[in-house]
C-alpha positions in Angstrom: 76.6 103.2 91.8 76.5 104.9 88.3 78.5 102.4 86.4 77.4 99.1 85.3 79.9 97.2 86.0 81.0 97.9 89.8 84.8 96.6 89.4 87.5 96.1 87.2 86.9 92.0 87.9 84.1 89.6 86.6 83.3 87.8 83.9 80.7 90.4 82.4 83.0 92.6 81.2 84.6 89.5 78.7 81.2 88.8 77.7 81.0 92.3 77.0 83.8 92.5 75.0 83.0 89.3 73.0 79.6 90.9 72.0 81.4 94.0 70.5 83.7 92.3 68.4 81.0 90.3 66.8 78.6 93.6 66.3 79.3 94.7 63.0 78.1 98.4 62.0 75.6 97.1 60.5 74.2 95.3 64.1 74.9 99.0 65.3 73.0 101.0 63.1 70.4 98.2 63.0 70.4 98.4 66.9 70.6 102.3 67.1 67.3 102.8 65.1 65.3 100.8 67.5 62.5 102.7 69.4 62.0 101.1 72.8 63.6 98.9 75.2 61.6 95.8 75.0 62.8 95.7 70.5 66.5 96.8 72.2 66.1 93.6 74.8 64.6 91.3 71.9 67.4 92.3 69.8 70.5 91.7 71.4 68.8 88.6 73.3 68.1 87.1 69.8 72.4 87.6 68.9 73.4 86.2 71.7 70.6 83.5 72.7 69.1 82.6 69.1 70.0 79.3 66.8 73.9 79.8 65.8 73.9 83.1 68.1 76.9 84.3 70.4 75.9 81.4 73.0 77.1 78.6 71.1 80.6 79.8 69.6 83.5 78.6 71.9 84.5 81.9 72.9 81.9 82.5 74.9 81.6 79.0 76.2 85.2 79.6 77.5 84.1 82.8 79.1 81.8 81.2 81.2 84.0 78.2 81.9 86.3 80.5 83.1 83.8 81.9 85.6 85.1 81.3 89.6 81.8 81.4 91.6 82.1 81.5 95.4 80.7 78.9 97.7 77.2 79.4 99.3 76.6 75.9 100.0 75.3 74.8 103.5 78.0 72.1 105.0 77.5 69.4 107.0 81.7 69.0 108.1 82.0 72.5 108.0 79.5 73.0 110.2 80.9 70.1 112.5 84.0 71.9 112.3 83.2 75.1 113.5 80.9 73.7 116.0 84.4 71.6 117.8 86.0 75.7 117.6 83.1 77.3 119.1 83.5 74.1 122.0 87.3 75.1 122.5 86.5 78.4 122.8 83.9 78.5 125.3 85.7 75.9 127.2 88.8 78.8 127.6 86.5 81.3 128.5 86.7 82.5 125.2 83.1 83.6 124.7 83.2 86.5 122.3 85.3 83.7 120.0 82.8 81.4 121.1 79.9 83.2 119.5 81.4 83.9 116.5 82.5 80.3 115.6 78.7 79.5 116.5 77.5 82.0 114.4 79.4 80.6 111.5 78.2 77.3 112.3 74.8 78.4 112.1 75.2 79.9 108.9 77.1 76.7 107.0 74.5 74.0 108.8 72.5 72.9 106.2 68.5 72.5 107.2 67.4 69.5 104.6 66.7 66.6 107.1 65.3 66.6 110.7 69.1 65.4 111.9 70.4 68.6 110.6 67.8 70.7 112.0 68.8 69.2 115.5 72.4 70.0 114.8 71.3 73.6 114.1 68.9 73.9 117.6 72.2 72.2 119.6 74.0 75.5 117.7 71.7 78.2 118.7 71.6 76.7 122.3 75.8 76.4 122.7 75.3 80.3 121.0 72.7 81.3 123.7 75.5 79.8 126.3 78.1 82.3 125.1 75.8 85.0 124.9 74.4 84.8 128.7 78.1 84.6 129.6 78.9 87.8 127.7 75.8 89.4 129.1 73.5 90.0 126.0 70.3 88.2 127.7 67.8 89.7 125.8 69.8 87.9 122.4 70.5 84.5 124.9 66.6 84.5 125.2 66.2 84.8 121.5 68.3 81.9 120.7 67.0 80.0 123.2 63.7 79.7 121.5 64.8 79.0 118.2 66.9 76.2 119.5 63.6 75.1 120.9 61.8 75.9 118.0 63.9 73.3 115.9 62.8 71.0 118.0 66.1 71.0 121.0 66.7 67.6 122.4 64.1 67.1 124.8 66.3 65.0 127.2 68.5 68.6 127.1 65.7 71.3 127.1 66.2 71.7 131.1 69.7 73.4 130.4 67.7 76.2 128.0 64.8 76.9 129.9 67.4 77.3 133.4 69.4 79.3 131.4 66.4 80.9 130.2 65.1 82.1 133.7 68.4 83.5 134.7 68.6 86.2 131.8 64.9 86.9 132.6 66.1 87.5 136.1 69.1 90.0 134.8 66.7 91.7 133.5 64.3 91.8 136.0 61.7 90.4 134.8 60.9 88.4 137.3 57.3 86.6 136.7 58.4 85.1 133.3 62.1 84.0 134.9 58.9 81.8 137.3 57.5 80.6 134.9 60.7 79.3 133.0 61.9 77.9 135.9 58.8 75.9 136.5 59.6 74.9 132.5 63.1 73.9 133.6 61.3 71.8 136.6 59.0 69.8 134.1 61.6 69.3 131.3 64.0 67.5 134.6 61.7 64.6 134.1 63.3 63.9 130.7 67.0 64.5 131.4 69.0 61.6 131.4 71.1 62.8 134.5 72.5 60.4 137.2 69.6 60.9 140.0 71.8 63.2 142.5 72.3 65.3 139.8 69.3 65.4 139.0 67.7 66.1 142.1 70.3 68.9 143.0 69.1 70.7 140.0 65.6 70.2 141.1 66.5 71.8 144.4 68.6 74.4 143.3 65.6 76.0 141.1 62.9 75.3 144.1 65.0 77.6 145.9 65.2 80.1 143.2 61.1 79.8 143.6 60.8 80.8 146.8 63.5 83.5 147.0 61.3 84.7 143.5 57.7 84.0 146.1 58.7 86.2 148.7 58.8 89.3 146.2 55.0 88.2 145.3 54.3 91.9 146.0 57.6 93.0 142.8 55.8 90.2 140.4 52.2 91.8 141.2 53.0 95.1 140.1 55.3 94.0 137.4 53.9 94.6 133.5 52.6 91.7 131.8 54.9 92.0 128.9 58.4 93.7 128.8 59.4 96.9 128.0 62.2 96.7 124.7 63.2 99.8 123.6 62.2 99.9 119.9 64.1 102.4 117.6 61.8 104.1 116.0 61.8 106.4 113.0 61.6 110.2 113.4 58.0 111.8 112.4 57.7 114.3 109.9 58.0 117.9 111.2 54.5 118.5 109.9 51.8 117.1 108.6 52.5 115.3 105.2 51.5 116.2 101.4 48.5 114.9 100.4 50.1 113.9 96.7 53.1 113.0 98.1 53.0 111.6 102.0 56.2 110.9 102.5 56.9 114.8 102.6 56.2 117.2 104.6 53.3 119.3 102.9 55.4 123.1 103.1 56.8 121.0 100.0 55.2 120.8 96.3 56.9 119.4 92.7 57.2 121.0 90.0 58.9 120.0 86.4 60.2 122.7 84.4 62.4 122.1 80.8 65.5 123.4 82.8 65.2 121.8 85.9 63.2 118.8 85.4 61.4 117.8 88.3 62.2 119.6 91.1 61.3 120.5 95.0 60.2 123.6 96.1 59.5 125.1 99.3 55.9 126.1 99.8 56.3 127.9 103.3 59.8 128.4 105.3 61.7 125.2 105.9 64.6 125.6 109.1 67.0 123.9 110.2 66.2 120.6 112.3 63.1 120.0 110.3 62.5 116.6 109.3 61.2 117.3 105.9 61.0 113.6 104.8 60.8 109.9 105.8 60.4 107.2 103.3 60.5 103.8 102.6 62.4 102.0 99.8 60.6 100.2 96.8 63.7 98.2 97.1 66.9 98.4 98.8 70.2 95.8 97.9 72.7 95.5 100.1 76.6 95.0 98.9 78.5 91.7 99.2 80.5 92.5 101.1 78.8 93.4 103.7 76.2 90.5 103.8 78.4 88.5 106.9 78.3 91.9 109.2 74.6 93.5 107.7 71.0 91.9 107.4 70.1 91.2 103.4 66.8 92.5 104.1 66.4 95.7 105.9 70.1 96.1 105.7 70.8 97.0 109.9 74.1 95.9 111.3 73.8 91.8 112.7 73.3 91.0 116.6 72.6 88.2 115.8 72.5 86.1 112.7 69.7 84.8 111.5 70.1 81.7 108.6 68.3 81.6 105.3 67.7 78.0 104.7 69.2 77.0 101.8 72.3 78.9 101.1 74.8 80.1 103.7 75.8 83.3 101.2 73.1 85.7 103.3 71.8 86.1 106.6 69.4 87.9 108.3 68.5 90.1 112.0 65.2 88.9 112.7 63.0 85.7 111.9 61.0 89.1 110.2 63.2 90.0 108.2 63.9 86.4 107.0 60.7 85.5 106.3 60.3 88.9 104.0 63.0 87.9 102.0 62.3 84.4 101.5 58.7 85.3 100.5 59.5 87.7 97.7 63.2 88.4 96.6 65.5 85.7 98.2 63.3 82.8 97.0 64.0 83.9 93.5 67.4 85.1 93.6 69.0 82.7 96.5 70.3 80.1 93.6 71.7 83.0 91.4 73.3 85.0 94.0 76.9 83.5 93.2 76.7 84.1 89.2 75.3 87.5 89.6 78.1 88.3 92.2 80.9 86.9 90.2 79.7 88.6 87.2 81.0 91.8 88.2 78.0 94.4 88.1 77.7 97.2 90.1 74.8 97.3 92.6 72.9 99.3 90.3 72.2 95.7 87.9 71.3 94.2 91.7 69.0 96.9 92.1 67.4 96.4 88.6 66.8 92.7 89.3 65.5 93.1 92.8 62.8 95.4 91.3 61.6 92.6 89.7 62.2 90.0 91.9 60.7 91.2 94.9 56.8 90.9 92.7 55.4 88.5 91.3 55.2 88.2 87.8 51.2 88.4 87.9 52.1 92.0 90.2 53.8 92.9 87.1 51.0 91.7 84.8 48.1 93.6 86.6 49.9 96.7 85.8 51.2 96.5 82.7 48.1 98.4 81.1 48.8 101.0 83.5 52.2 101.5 83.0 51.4 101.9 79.2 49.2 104.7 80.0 51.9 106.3 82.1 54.8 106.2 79.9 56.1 109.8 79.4 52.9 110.9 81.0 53.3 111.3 84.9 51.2 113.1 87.0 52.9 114.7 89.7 50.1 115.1 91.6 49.3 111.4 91.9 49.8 110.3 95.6 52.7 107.5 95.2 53.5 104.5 97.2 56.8 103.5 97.9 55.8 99.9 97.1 54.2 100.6 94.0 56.5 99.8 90.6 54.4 102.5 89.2 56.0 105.2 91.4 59.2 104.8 90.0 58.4 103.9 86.7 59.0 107.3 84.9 62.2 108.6 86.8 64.4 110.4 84.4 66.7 108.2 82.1 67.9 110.8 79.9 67.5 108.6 76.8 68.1 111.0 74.3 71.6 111.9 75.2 72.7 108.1 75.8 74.7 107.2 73.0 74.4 103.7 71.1 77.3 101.9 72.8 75.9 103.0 76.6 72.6 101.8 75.9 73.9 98.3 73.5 75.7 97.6 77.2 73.1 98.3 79.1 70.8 96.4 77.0 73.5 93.4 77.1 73.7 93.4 80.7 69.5 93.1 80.8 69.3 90.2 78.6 72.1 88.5 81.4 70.2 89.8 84.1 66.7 88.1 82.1 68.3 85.1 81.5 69.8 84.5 85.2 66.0 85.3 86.6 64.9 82.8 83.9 66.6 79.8 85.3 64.6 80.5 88.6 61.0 79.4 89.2 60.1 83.3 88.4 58.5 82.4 85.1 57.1 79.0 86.1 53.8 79.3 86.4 53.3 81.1 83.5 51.9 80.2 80.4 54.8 79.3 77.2 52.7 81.9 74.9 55.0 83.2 71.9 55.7 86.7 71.6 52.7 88.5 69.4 52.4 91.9 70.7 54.7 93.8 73.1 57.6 95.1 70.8 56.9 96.9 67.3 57.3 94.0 65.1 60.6 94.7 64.2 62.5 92.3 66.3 60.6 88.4 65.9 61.4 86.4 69.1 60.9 83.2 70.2 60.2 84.5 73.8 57.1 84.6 75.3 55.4 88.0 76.1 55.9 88.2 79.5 59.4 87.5 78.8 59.6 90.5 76.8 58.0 92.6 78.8 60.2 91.5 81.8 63.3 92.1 80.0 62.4 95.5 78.7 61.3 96.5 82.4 64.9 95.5 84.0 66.5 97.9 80.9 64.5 100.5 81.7 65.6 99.6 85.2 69.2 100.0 84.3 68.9 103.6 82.7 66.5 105.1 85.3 68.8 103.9 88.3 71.9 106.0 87.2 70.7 108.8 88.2 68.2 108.3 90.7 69.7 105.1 93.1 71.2 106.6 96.7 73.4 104.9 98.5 72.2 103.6 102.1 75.1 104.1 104.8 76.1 103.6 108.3 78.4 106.2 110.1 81.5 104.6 112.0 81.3 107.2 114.5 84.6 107.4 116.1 83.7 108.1 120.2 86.9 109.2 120.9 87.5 111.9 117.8 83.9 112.7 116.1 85.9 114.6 113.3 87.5 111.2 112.1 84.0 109.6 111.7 82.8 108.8 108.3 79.7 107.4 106.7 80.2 103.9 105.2 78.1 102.8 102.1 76.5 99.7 102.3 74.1 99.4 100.0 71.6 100.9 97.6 68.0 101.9 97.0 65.4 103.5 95.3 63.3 106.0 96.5 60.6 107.4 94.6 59.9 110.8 96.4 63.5 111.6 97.6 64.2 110.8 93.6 62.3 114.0 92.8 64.7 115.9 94.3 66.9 117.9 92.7 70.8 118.4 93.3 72.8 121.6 95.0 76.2 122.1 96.4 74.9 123.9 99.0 72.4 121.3 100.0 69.3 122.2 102.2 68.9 119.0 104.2 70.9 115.4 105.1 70.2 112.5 104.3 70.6 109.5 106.8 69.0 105.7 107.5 67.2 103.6 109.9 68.3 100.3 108.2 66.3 101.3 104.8 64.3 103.7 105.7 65.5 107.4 104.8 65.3 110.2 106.7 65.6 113.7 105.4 66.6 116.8 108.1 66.6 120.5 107.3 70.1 121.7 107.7 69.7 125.6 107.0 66.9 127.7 105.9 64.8 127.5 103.0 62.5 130.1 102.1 59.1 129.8 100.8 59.6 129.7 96.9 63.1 128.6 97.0 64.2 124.6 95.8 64.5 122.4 98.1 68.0 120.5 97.0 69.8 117.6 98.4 73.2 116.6 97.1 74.7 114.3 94.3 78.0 113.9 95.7 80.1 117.2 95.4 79.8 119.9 97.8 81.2 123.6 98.1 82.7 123.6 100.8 85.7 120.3 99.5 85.3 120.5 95.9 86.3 123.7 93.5 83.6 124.6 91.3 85.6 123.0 88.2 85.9 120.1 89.6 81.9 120.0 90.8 80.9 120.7 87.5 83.0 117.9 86.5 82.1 115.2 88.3 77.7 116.4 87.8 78.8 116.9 84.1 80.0 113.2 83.8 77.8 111.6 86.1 74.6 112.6 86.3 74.7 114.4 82.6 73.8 118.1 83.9 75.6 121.8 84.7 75.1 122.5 88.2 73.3 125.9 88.8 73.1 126.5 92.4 73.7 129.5 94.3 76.9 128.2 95.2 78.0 127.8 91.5 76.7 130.4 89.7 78.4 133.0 93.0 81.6 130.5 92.8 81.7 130.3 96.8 84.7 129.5 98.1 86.0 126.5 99.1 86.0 126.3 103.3 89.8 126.7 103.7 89.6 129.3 101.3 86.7 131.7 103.4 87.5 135.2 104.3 87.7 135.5 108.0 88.5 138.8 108.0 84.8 139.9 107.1 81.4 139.0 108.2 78.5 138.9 105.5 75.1 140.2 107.6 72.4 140.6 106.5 70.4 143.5 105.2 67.5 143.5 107.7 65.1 145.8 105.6 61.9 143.4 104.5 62.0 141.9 101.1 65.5 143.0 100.6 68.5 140.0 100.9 71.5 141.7 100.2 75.3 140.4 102.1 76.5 143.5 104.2 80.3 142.7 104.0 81.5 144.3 107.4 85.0 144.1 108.9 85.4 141.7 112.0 86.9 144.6 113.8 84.3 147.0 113.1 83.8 149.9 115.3 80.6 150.6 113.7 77.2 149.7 114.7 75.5 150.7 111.5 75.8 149.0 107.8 74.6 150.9 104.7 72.6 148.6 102.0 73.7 149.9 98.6 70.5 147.8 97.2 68.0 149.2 98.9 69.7 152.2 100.3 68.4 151.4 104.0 71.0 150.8 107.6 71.3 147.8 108.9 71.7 147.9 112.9 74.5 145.8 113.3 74.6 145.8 117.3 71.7 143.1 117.8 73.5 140.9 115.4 77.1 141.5 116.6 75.7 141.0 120.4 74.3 137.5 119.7 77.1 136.5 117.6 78.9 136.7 121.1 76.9 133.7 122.3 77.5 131.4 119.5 81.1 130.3 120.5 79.8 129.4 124.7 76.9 127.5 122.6 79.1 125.9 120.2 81.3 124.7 123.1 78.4 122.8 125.5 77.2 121.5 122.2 80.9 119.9 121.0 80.9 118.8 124.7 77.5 116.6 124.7 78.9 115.2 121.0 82.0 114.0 122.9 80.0 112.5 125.3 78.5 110.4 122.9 75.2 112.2 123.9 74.1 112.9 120.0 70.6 113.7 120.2 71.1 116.4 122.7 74.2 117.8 121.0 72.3 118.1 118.1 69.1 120.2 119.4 72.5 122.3 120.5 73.9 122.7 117.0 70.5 123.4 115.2 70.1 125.8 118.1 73.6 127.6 117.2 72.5 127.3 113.1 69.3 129.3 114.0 71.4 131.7 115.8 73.9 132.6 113.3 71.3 132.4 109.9 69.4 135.5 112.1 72.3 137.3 111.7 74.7 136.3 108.7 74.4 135.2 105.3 76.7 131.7 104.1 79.0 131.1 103.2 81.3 131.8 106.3 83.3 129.2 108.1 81.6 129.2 111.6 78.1 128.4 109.9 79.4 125.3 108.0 81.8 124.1 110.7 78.4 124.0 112.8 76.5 122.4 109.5 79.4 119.4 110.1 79.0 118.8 113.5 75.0 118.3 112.6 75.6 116.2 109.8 77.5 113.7 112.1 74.9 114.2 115.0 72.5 113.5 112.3 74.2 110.2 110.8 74.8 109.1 114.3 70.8 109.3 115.0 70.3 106.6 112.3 72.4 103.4 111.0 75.7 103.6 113.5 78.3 101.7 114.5 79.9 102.9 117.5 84.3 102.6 117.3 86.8 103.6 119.3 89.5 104.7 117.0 89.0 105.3 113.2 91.5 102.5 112.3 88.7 100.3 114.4 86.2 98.6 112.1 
């Protein structure tokens, strides 16, 4: 997610290369003495995009002829196509086939003419067929009405509403399954059936009626509406921050010159805390996920949900597709192939969504604050996730990016500017030439806004290095929890989880209901003490070398956690032939290396010269394994949530007693960390070759 460009494919990279070999030194040095982004934009927009610029030699005109952009068209014989497979399918009993050729369908039909939006209700009715058959009544129910709601063929609406009353009846809700069979009675008048047919049908739900009248007494006492069980996010563990809601208030941010901005624990965090929960200002999902994964809030697919002009996306909800195609898909559904093709990472995504999702005139009634706050944040401004400005100053470490990083970056803004420019984004706006909005040392024949737009996406680009995360879903592997691993899907920014800073010994985990983030204590944090989450590299896998490494090159720091500057061992490497306790006198935190076989029940603390009883600690350290056991059993059972409480139960247990690192403590911080991924975005397999 760091990169720019996310593989070694695309066309990007040749424009790219085109553009460095006609920057002379002179370009460079020209280029390098520049003072903000929007004179860096102008610049390098004006050599590619001015009279006689990069734009009109043949080179790059061959580049883009060169380009191989997929097909997101809707199609009419596709559609037809898939529709006869779906047909065969169902016909052979075939239903889970069935449904996915319908789905397909569904996403290729185009929805231009009222023919075509017939064609797609005769699809989400065939759909709603296989999906009764396999059971899934609540989504049979849900295409049933938007078969209906693109206007079904009345002559055939007595097949939906039947079918309609008999998942209601599955799911025993029996006074709307009467009221759809009374539908399915009135919508008989307008079936062109032969009349026996007809009037078996008619029988055949009468007597459905009065089976349904006799248990008056069931529909009298049955709710008016239906009870769906909603997922719903965790709460915090306590109240939240005033400056900072989407945090628990035990936490506080401070910026130092060494650390930046930073966490840090006002009162005692513990494990199982849910320390945060926050929404994205924007969240992107990758490509290739977009036929399994919603393209707005990023969940796994039931069912698939159009948008209605391209069949590249789909959606989970009529919600979620509405979102979309009011803010960010309206803009971006036309460019999707180029900027896909291209090559970038999902970081340049990410940079374009921020601006596509507002409205330039958002943008405009801010600008004047966003002057004001440049360089000059106030941490303890209350942000909102959906506010640009709450992201706006995030690090970017300009000072230490060299000229050739920020010449690409700046090139891959001016693409990114020019793709949003052959949208409607800019077409309500007036055509004013640039006057003010760059230093005067780049002239431009864009137009202020443009300017200003561009120069926001590059700051984009150099603040999302370092502060994107990746959204994932766990395959949780039922059989083998161990084998399960957490899948990245997409990425997004968060504003307050961006604050945090990095260990690798990491105080909480990170996990996601669809976009939303949810941060859960993981091991004690004392008052005073940062409050870290994790880049990437942890302790327990990676040496301290290669740690370093990998912050050093990525994210531009030396790590100084506990866990570096002590140079912990990795887990295979722990000592199990010693226990580290802890020195129990107050204000003293000293490790008590004793022997596992210890006949002793008394430690001396060279520190602070005090004993340490060792036989309340060595007693309850006999309970942890019968714990540890019922807790791996519940996790096998698939019973997560329960297996959890277990294993923060068991975490509490040993921190009492021992200090980390020691293997039982982090084997027990695993088990969590799955229990915890499999609370949020989880797909459920049965081996972990099983996708």
């Amino acid at each position: 997610m760091l990169s720019i460009l996310g593989q070694d494919v695309g066309f990007f990279k040749n424009l790219h290369s085109l553009l460095c070999k006609h920057f002379s030194e002179a370009d460079l040095d020209g280029f390098s003495a520049l003072g903000n982004d929007c004179d860096r934009f102008v610049y390098i927009h004006n050599k590619i995009h001015s009279n006689s610029g990069l734009v009109d030699s043949e080179e790059y005109t061959q580049v883009l002829k060169s380009r191989r952009l997929p097909d997101c068209k809707k199609s009419s014989e596709i559609t037809k196509e898939l529709k006869q497979d779906g047909n065969k399918a169902f016909q052979a009993n075939l239903y889970k086939e069935s449904f996915q050729k319908y789905s397909r369908a569904i996403l290729k039909c185009p929805q231009n003419d009222k023919q075509n939006k017939e064609e797609l209700a005769v699809l989400y009715a065939n759909r709603s067929a296989a999906l009764y058959h396999l059971n899934e009544y609540q989504n049979a129910i849900s295409d049933i009405e938007s078969a209906l709601k693109f206007n079904f063929p009345k002559e055939l609406q007595y097949k939906v509403y039947d079918r309609k009353a008999r998942c209601l009846l599955a799911q025993k809700r029996h006074r709307l399954a009467v009221d759809a069979f009374r539908r399915t009675l009135t919508a008989l008048d307008d079936a062109k059936l032969p009349l026996e047919r007809k009037q078996k049908w008619q029988k055949d739900v009468q007597i459905m009626l009065a089976m349904l009248a006799k248990n008056a007494e069931l529909i009298k006492n049955e709710p008016l509406t239906s009870e769906e069980k909603v997922a719903d996010c965790p709460k915090l563990s306590k109240k939240p921050s005033k400056s900072h809601p989407a945090v628990i208030d035990s936490i506080q941010f401070n910026k130092s010159e060494i650390s930046g901005r930073f966490a840090e624990a006002k009162q005692t965090i513990k494990a199982g805390d849910i320390i945060a929960v926050e929404k994205p200002y924007c969240a992107v999902l990758l490509e290739e996920f977009t036929v399994s994964h919603c393209f707005n809030c990023l969940k796994r697919l039931e069912l698939l949900h159009p948008c209605p002009t391209c069949s590249a996306v789909s959606f989970c909800s009529d919600n979620c597709k509405d979102i979309a195609m009011g803010s960010h898909h309206k803009i971006e559904c036309s460019i999707l192939p180029s900027l896909w093709s291209s090559g970038m990472s999902i970081t340049c995504l990410m940079a374009l969504r921020m601006i596509s999702q507002k409205s330039l005139k958002y943008f405009n009634q801010i600008k004047s604050d966003l002057n004001k706050l440049d360089g000059n944040e106030d941490l303890s401004k209350s942000f909102n996730s959906d506010d640009y400005r709450s992201v706006f100053n995030l690090e970017r470490n300009l000072n230490q990016r060299s000229a050739e990083d920020l010449l690409q970056r700046t090139h891959m803004a001016v693409f990114l500017f020019r793709t949003l420019k052959s949208t409607q984004y800019f077409k309500n706006e007036g055509d004013e030439l640039l006057t003010n909005g760059t230093s005067g040392k780049c002239k431009s024949s864009l137009s202020n806004d443009e300017v200003y737009i561009g120069g926001l996406i590059l700051r984009n680009l150099q603040f999302l290095q370092f502060n994107a995360h990746e959204v994932s879903e766990l395959h949780f592997v039922k059989n083998d929890p161990d084998q399960s691993k957490s899948v990245f899907v997409g990425g997004a920014i968060y504003p307050t989880l961006s604050l945090f800073n990095h260990s690798c010994n990491p105080g909480f985990v990170r996990y996601f209901k669809g976009t939303t983030v949810i941060c859960q204590a993981i091991r004690t944090t004392y008052a005073g003490e940062m409050v870290a989450e994790n880049y990437g590299p942890m302790f327990t896998l990676s040496s301290k070398p290669e740690r370093q490494s990998t912050l050093r090159s990525q994210y531009w720091f030396d790590c100084s956690c506990v866990a570096c500057l002590e140079n912990w061992p990795l887990f295979e490497e722990m000592d199990e032939s010693k226990m580290r306790f802890k020195c129990l006198t107050e204000g003293c935190r000293s490790v008590l290396n004793v022997p596992v076989d210890t006949m002793k029940f008394m430690a001396h603390c060279p520190v602070c010269n005090e004993h340490t009883n060792l036989f309340k600690g060595l007693k309850s350290l006999q309970d942890t394994d019968a714990v540890f056991r019922v807790a791996r059993t519940v996790m096998l059972a698939g019973d997560t949530s329960r297996a959890l409480a277990k294993f923060i139960e068991l975490l509490k247990m040993l921190e009492e007693t021992l200090t980390p690192p020691f293997k039982d403590f982090h084997l027990c911080q695993q088990a969590s960390r799955t229990c915890m991924l499999a609370l949020g975005n989880c797909h459920v397999i049965t081996t972990a070759n099983n996708n």
